[in-house]
VOPAGU-2260 file (C-alpha; in pm, 1 decimal, decimal comma):
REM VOPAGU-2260
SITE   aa  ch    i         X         Y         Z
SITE  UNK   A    0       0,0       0,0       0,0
SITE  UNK   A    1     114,1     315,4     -98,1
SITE  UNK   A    2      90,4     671,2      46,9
SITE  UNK   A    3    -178,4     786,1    -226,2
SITE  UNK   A    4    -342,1     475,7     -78,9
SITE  UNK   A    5    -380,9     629,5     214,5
SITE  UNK   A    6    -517,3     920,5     116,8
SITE  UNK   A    7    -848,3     768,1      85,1
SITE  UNK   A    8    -857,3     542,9     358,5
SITE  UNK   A    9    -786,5     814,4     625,9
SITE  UNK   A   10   -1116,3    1000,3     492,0
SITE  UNK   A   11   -1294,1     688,9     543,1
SITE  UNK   A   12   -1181,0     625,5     855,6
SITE  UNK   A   13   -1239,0     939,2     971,5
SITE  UNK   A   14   -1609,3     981,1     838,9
SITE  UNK   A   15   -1716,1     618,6     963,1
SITE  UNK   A   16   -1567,6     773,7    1314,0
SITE  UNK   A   17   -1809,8    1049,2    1271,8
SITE  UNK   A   18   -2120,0     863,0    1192,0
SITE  UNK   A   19   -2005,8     673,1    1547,6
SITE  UNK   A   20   -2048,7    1024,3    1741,9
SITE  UNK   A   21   -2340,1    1101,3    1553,4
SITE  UNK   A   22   -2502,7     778,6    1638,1
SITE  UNK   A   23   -2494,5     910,4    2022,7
SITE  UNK   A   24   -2636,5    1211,1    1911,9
SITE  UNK   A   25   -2932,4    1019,4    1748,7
SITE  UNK   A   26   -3024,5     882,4    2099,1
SITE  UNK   A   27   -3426,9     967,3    2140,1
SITE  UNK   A   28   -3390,2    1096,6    1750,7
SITE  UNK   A   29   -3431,2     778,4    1560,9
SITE  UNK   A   30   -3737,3     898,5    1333,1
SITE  UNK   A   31   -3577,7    1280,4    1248,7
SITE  UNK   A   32   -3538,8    1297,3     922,7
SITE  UNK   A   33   -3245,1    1509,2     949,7
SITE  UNK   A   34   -3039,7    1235,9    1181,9
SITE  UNK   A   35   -3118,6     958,6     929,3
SITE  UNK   A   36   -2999,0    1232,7     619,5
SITE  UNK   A   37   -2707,2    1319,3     863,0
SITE  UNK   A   38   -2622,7     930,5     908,3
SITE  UNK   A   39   -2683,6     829,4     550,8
SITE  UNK   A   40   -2373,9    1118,6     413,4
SITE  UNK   A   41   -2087,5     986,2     661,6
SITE  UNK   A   42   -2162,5     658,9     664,2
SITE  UNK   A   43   -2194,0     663,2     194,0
SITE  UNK   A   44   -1915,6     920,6     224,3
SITE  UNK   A   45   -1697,5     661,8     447,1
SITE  UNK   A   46   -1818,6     338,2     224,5
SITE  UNK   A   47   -1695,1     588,2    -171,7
SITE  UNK   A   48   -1366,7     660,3      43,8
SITE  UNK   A   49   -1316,8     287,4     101,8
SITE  UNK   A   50   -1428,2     186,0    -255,3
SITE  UNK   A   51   -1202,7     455,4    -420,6
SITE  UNK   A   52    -853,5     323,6    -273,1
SITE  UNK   A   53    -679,1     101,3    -541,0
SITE  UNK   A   54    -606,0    -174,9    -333,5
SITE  UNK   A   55    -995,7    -197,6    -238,3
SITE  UNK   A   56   -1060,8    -146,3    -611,0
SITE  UNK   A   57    -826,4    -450,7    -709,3
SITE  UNK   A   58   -1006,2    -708,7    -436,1
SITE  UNK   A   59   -1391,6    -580,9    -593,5
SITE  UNK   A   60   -1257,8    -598,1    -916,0
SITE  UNK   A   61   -1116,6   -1002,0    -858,2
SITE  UNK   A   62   -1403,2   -1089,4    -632,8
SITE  UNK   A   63   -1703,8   -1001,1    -953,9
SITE  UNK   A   64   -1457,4   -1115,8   -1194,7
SITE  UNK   A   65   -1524,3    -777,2   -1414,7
SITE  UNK   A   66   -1260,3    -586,2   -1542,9
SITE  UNK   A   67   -1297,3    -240,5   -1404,2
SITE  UNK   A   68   -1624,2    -316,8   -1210,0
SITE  UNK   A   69   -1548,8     -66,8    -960,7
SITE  UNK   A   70   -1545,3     227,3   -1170,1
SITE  UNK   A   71   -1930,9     205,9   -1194,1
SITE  UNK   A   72   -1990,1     115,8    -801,5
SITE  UNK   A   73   -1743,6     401,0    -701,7
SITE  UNK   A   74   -1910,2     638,0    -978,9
SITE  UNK   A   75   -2245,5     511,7    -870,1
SITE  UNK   A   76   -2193,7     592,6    -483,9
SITE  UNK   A   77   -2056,1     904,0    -558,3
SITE  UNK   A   78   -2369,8    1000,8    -754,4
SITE  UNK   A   79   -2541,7     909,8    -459,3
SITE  UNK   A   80   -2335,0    1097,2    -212,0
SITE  UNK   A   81   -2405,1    1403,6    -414,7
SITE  UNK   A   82   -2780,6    1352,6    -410,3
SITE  UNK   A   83   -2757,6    1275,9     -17,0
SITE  UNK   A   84   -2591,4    1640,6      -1,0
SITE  UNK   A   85   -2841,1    1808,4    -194,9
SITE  UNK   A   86   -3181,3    1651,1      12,9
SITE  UNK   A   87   -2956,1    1699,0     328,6
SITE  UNK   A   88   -2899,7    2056,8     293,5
SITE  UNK   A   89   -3290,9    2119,1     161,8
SITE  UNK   A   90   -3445,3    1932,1     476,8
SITE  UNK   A   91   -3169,4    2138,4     643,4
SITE  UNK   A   92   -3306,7    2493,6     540,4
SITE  UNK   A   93   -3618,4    2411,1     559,7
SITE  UNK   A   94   -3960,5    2557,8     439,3
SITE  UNK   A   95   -4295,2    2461,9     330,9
SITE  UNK   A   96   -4325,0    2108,3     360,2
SITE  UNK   A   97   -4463,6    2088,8      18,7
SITE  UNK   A   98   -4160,5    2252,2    -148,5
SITE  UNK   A   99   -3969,5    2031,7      28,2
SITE  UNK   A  100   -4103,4    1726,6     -25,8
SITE  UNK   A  101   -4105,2    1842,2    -443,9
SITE  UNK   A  102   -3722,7    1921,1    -432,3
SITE  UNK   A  103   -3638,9    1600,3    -233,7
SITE  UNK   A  104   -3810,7    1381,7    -526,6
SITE  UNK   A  105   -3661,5    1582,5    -828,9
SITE  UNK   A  106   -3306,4    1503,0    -651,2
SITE  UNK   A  107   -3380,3    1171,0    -599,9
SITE  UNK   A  108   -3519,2    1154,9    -945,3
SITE  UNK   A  109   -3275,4    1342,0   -1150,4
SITE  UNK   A  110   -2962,2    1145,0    -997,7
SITE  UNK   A  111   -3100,9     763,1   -1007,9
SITE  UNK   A  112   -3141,4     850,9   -1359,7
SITE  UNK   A  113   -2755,7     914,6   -1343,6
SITE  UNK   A  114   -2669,8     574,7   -1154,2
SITE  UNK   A  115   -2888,4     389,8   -1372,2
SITE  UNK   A  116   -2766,6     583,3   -1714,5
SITE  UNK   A  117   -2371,1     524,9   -1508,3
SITE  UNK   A  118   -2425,6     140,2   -1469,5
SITE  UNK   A  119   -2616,5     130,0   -1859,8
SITE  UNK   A  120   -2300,7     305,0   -2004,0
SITE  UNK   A  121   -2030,2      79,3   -1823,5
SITE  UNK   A  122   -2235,2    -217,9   -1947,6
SITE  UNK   A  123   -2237,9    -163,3   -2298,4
SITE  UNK   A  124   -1817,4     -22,9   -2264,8
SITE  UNK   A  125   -1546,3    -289,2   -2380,7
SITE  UNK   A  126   -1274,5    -215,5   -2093,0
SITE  UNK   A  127   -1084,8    -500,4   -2085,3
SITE  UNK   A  128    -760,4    -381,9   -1895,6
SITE  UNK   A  129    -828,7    -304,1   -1548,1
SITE  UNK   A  130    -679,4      41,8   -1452,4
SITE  UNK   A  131    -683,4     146,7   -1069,6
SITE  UNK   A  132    -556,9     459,1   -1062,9
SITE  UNK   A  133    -548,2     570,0   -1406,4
SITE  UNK   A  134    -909,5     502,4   -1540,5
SITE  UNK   A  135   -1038,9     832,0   -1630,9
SITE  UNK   A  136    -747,2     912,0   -1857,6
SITE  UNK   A  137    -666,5     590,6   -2004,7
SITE  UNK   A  138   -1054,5     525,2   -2094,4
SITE  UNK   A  139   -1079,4     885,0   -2183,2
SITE  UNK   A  140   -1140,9     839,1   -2564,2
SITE  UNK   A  141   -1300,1     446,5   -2504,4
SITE  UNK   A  142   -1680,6     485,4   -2667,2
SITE  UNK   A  143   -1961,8     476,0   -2405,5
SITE  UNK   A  144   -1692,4     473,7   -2125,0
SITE  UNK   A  145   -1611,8     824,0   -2183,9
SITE  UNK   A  146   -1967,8     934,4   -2182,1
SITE  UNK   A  147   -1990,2     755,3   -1875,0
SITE  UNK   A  148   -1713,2    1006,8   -1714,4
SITE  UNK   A  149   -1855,0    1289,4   -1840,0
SITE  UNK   A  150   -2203,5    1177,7   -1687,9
SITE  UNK   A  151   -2049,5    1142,6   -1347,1
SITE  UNK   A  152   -1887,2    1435,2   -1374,4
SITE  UNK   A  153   -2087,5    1672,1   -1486,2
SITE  UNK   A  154   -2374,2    1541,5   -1253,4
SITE  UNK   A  155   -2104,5    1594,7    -941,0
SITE  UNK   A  156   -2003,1    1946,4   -1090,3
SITE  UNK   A  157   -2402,2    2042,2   -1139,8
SITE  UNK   A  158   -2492,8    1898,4    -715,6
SITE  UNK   A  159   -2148,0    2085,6    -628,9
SITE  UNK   A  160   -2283,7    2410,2    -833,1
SITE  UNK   A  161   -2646,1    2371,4    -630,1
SITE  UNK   A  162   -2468,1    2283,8    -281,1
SITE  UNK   A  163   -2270,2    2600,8    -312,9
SITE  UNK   A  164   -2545,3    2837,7    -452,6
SITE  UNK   A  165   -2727,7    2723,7    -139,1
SITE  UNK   A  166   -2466,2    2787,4     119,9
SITE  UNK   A  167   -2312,1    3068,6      30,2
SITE  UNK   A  168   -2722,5    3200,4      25,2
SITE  UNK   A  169   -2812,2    3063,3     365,1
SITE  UNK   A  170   -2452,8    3166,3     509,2
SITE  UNK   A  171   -2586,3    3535,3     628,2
SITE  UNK   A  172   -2891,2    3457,9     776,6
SITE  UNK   A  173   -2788,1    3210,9    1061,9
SITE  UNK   A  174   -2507,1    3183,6    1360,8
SITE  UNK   A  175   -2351,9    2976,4    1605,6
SITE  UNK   A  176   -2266,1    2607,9    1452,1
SITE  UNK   A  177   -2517,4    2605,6    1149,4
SITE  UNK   A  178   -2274,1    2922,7    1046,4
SITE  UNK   A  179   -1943,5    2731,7    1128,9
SITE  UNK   A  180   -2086,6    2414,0     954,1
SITE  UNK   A  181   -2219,9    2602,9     631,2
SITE  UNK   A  182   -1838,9    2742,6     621,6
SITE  UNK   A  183   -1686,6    2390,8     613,5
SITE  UNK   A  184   -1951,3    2284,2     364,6
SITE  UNK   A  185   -1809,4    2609,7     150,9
SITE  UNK   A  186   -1448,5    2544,0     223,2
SITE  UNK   A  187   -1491,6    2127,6      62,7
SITE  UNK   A  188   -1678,4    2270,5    -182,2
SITE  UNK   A  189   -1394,2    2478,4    -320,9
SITE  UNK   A  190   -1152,0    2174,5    -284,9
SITE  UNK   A  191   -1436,4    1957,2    -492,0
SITE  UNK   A  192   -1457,8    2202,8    -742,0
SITE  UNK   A  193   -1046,1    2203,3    -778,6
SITE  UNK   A  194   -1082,1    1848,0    -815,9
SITE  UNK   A  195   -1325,2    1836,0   -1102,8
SITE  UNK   A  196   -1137,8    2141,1   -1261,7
SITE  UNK   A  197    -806,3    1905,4   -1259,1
SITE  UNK   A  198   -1000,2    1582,7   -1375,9
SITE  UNK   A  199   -1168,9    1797,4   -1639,8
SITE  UNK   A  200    -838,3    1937,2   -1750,7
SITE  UNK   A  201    -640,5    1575,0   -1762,9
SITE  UNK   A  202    -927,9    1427,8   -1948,7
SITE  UNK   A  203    -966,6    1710,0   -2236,7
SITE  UNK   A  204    -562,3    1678,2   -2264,8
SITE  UNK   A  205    -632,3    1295,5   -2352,3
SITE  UNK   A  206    -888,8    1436,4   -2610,8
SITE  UNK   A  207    -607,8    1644,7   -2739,5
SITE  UNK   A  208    -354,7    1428,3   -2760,8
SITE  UNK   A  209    -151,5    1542,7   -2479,0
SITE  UNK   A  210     -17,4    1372,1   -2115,1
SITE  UNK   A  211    -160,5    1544,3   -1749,7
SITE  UNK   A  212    -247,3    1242,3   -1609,5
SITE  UNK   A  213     -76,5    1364,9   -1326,0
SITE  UNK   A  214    -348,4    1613,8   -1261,1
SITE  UNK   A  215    -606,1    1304,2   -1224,3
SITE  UNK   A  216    -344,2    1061,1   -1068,7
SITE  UNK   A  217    -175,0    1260,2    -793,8
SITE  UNK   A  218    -351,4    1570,3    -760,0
SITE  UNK   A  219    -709,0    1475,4    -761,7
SITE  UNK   A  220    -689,5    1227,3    -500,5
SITE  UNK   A  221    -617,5    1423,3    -179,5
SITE  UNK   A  222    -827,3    1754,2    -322,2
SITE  UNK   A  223   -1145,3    1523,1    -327,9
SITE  UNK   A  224   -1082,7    1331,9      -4,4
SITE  UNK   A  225   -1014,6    1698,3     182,4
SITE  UNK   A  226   -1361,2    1758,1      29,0
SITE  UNK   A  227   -1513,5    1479,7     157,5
SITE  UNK   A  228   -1428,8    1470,6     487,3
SITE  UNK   A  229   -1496,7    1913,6     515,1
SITE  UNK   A  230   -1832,4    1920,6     379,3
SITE  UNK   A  231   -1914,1    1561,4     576,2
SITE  UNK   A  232   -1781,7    1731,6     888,6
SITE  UNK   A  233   -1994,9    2079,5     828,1
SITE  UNK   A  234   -2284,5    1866,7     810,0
SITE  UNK   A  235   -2244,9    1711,8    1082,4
SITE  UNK   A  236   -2108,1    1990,1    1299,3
SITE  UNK   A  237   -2444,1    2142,3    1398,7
SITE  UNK   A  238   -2559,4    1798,6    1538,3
SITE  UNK   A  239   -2248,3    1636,8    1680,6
SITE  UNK   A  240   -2059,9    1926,3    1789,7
SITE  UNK   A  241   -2324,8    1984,5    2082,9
SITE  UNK   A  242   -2295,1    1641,6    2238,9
SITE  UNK   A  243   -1918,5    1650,3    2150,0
SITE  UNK   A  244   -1882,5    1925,1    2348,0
SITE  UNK   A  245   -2087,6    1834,6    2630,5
SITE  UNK   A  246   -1901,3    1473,5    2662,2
SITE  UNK   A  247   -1561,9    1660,3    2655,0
SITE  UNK   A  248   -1671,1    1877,3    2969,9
SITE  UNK   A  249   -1772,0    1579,8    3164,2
SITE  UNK   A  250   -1512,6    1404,9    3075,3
SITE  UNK   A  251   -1279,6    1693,7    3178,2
SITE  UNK   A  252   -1520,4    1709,0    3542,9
SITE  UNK   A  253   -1551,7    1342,0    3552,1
SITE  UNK   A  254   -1114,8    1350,4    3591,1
SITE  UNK   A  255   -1117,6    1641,1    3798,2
SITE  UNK   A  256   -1339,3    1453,1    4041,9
SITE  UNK   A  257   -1206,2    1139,8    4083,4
SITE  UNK   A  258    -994,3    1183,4    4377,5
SITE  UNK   A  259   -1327,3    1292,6    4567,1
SITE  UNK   A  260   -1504,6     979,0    4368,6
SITE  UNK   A  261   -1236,8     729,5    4491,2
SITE  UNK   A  262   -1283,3     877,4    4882,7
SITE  UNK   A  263   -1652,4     776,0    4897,6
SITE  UNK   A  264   -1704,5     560,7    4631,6
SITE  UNK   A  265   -1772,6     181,5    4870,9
SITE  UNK   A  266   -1992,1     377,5    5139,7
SITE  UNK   A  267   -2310,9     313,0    4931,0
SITE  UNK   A  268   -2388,8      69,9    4677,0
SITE  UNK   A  269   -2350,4     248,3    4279,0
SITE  UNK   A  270   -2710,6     296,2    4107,4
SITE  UNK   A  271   -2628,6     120,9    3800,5
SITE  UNK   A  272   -2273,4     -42,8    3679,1
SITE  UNK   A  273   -2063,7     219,4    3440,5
SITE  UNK   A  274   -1904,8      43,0    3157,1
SITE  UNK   A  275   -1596,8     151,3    2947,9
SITE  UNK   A  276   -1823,9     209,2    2638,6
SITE  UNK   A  277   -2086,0     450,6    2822,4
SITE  UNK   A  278   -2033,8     790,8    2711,7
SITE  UNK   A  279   -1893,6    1027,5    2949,9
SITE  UNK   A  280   -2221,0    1226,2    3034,2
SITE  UNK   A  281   -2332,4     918,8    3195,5
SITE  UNK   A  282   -2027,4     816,2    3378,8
SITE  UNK   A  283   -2011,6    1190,0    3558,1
SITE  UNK   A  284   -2414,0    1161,6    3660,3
SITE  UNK   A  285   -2314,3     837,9    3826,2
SITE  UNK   A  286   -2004,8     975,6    3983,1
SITE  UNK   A  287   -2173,3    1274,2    4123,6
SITE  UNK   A  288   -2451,0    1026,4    4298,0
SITE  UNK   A  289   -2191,0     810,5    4420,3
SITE  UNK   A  290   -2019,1    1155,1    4557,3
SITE  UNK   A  291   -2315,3    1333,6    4728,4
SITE  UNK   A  292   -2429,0     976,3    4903,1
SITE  UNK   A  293   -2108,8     906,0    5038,3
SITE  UNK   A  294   -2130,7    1253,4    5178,1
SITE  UNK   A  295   -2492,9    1159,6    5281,4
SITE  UNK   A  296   -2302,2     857,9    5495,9
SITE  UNK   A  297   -2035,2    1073,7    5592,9
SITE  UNK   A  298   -2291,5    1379,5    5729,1
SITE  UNK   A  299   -2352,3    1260,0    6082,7
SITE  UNK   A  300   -1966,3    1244,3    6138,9
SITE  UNK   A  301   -1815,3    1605,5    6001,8
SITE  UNK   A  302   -1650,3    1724,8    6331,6
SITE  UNK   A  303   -1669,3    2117,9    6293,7
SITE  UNK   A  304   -1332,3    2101,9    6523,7
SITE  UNK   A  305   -1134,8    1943,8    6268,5
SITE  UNK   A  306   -1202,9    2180,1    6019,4
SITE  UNK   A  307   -1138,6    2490,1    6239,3
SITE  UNK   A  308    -789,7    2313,3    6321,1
SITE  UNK   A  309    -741,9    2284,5    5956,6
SITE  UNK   A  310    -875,8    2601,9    5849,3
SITE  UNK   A  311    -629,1    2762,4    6136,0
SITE  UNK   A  312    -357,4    2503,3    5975,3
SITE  UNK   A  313    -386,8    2623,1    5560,6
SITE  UNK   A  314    -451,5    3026,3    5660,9
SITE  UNK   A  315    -105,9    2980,7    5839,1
SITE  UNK   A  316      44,2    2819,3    5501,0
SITE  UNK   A  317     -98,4    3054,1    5287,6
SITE  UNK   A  318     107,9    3366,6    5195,9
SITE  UNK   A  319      80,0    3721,0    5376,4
SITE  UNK   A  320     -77,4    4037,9    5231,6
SITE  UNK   A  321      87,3    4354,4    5267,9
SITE  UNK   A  322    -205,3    4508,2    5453,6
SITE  UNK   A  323    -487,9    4304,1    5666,3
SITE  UNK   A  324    -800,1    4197,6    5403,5
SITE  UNK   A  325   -1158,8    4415,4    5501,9
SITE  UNK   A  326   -1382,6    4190,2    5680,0
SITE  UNK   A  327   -1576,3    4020,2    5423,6
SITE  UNK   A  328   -1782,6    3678,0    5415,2
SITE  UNK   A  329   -1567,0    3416,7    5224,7
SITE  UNK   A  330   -1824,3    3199,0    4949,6
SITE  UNK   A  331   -1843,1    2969,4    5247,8
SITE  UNK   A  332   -1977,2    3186,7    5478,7
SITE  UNK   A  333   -1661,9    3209,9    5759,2
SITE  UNK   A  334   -1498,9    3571,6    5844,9
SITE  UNK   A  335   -1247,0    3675,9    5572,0
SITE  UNK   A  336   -1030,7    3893,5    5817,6
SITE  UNK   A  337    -721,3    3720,7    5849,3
SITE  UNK   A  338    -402,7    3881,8    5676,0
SITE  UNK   A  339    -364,8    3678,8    5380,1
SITE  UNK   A  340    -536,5    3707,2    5034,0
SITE  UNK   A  341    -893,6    3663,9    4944,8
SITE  UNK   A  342    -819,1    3358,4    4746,6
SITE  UNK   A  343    -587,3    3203,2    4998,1
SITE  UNK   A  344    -862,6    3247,7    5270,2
SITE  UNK   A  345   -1139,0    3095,7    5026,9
SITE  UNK   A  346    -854,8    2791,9    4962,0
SITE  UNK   A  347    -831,7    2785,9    5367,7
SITE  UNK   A  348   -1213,5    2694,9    5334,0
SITE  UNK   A  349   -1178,2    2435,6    5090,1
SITE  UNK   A  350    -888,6    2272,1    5258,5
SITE  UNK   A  351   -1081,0    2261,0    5570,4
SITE  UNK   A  352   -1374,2    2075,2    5446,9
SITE  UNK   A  353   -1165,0    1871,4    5319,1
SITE  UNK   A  354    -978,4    1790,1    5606,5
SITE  UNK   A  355   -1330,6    1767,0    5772,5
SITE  UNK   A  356   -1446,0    1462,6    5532,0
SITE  UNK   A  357   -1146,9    1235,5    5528,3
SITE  UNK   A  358   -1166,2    1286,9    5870,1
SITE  UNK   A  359   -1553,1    1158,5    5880,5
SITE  UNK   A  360   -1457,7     938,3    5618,9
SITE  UNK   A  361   -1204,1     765,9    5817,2
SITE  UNK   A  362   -1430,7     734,6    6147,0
SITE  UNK   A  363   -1720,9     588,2    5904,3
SITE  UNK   A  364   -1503,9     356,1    5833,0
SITE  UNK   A  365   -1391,6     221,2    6187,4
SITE  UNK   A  366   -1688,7     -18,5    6202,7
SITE  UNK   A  367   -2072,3     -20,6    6254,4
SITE  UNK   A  368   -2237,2     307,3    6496,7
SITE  UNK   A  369   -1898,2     493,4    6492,9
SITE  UNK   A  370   -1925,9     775,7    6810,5
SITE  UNK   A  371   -2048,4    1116,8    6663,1
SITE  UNK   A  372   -1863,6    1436,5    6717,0
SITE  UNK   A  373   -1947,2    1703,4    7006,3
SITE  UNK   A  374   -1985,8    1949,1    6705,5
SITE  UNK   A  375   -2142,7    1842,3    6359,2
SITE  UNK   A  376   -2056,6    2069,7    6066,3
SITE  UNK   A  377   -2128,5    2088,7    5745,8
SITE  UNK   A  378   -2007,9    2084,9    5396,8
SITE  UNK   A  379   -2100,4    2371,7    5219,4
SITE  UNK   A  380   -1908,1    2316,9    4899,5
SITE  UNK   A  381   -2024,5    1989,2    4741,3
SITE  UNK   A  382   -2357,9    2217,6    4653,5
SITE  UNK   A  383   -2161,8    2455,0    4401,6
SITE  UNK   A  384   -2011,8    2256,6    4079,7
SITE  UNK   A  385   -1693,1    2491,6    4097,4
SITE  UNK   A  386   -1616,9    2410,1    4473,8
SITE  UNK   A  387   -1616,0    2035,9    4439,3
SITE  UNK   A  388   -1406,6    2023,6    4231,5
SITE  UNK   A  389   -1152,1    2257,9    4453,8
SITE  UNK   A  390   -1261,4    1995,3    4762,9
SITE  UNK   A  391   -1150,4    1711,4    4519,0
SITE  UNK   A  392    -844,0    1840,8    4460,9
SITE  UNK   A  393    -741,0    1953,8    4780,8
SITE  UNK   A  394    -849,1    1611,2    4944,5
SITE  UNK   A  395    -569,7    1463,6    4700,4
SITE  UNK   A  396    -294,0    1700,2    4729,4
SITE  UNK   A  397    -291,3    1881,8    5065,1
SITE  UNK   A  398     -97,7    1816,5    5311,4
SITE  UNK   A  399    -325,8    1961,4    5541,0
SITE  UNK   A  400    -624,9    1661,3    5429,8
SITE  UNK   A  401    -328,4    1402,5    5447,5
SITE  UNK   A  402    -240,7    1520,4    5818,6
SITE  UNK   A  403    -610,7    1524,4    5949,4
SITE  UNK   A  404    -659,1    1194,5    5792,5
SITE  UNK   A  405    -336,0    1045,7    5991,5
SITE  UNK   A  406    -486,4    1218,1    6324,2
SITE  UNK   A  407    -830,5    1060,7    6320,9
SITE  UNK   A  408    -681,5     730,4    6213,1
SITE  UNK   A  409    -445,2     712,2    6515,9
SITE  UNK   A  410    -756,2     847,0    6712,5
SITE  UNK   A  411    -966,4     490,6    6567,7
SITE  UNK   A  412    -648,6     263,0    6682,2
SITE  UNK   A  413    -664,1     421,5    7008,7
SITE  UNK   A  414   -1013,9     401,6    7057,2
SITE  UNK   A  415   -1015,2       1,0    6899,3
């Protein structure tokens, strides 16, 4: 396999990844037109990638026994990518359902008459050699196989033409990801258009009598695959990029609270197993259950004089201001008067719940009915999203935690 080889299989790969995010997107959607339009491009776009590498076109080629008997599947599946495009982007913008519905069937219309005129042509072609990589040119002047090019092509370049026109006349009217997705849809346009404009050129040389294969060997190639995978990807933008983005922030919280996660994870039985494959939206709403009952279990045992020792403990780590702080309220409600920085006090805070919990963790943990403190407290910051995290971090970095957590274990040896 060569490197032009890979130029179409990295597409594929890529698009077939795609559809796989998209599915998760679909979840609830099954029935929306759109999703099953949305589906239908990567997952065509992905199968013409695939078909359109030479080695893939040498294995269809031996398996039919037909000389060539790719060029009509790949021309065919491009013919209906382009269609997909077209009745994507018009259920896309919408309208009367009517005109809709009338544009959808003309598409669907116009370009089966294409596959089946594409397949008609090939069949009544004498191509005896195979070519892989070199069809279009070689074939160029063949009778019925060249007007089976130029019916391909010009079919792509006229759903190209439309798909542009359509864009570029949408592009000012909406925002957000429909505007970033039109733009990518623009952007593989362009490199589709360079690609037709360098197999057009190669092929009318062969008419001429002249040699720039090169222009349909080597330079089509990665234009068309760039295409692909752009105007795939703007399609698919508006509807993955949502859930994308939501998975990538709870899989960002879902790391950021796993030291907290680990700490209470065996005081209550999990709701429901998590699995590898679940998506990460699912694995941080099962984290954060598994988080606020442990602190449920933990509540009756939060001695308010271990976090005032800590608190004490991380305001005398934290670094001095040049003149005392106002008296203020820190977020968790505790005077902010000591002579250190705002943000060291509110880190004071944090530590000191934190301290508090391992602490209550630890005397959960020394058996059945454990002796409640003198002085109950509370945690304040496991109710703001922000502040759990801090209390996650701290209980798996500060020495503070680590030394309160030592103290009330030596406290449950003495006590055993």
């Amino acid at each position: 396999m060569t490197a032009m080889d890979v130029v179409f299989y990295i597409p594929g790969v890529f698009l077939l990844v795609t559809a796989a995010f998209n599915l998760s997107a679909m979840k609830g959607s099954w029935r929306d037109p759109l999703m099953a339009a949305s589906i239908s491009v990567l997952l065509i776009g992905a199968v013409v990638c695939i078909l359109s590498a030479p080695p893939t076109i040498s294995v269809v080629n031996a398996l039919t026994g037909i000389a060539n008997f790719s060029a009509p599947l790949v021309y065919s599946g491009m013919s209906a990518l382009s269609a997909c495009y077209l009745v994507l982007m018009i259920a896309w913008r919408g309208g009367a359902l009517e005109r809709v519905a009338r544009a959808t069937r003309l598409v669907v219309c116009v370009y089966g008459l294409v596959i089946i005129g594409i397949v008609t042509l090939f069949a009544l072609a004498h191509v005896p050699v195979e070519r892989t990589r070199d069809l279009d040119t070689y074939y160029a002047r063949t009778p019925y196989m060249r007007e089976m090019i130029l019916l391909y092509l010009v079919s792509h370049t006229a759903a190209t033409a439309a798909l542009a026109g359509m864009c570029v006349g949408w592009l000012r009217k909406v925002r957000d990801l429909t505007r970033t997705g039109l733009t990518l849809i623009v952007v593989g346009v362009l490199f589709d258009l360079s690609y037709q404009l360098a197999k057009y050129a190669a092929i009318g040389a062969r008419w001429s009598g002249r040699d720039w294969d090169f222009l349909s060997t080597s330079l089509s190639p990665p234009l068309v695959a760039v295409a692909g995978v752009t105007v795939a990807a703007g399609f698919a933008l508006p509807r993955v990029g949502p859930s994308t983005a939501n998975n990538f922030r709870a899989w960002r919280r879902c790391r950021l609270l796993r030291p907290l996660w680990l700490e209470l994870r065996d005081l209550r039985t999990p709701l429901a197993d998590t699995h590898w494959w679940d998506f990460p939206v699912v694995r941080l709403v099962q984290q954060e259950i598994t988080i606020l009952d442990g602190v449920l279990v933990c509540s009756p045992y939060l001695d308010n004089e271990v976090r005032r020792a800590a608190c004490s403990a991380a305001r005398a780590q934290a670094p001095r201001c040049a003149a005392p702080a106002p008296a203020a309220l820190s977020p968790l409600g505790s005077p902010a008067s000591a002579p250190c920085d705002r943000a060291a006090l509110d880190h004071a805070e944090i530590v000191a719940e934190a301290a508090m919990l391992a602490a209550a963790r630890v005397r959960v943990s020394s058996g059945p009915n454990p002796e409640p403190p003198a002085e109950v407290g509370r945690l304040r910051s496991v109710t703001q999203p922000h502040l759990m995290v801090e209390l996650a971090r701290a209980l798996s970095s500060s020495p503070v935690v680590a030394e309160a957590r030592r103290r009330a274990a030596r406290q449950r040896v003495v006590h055993d």
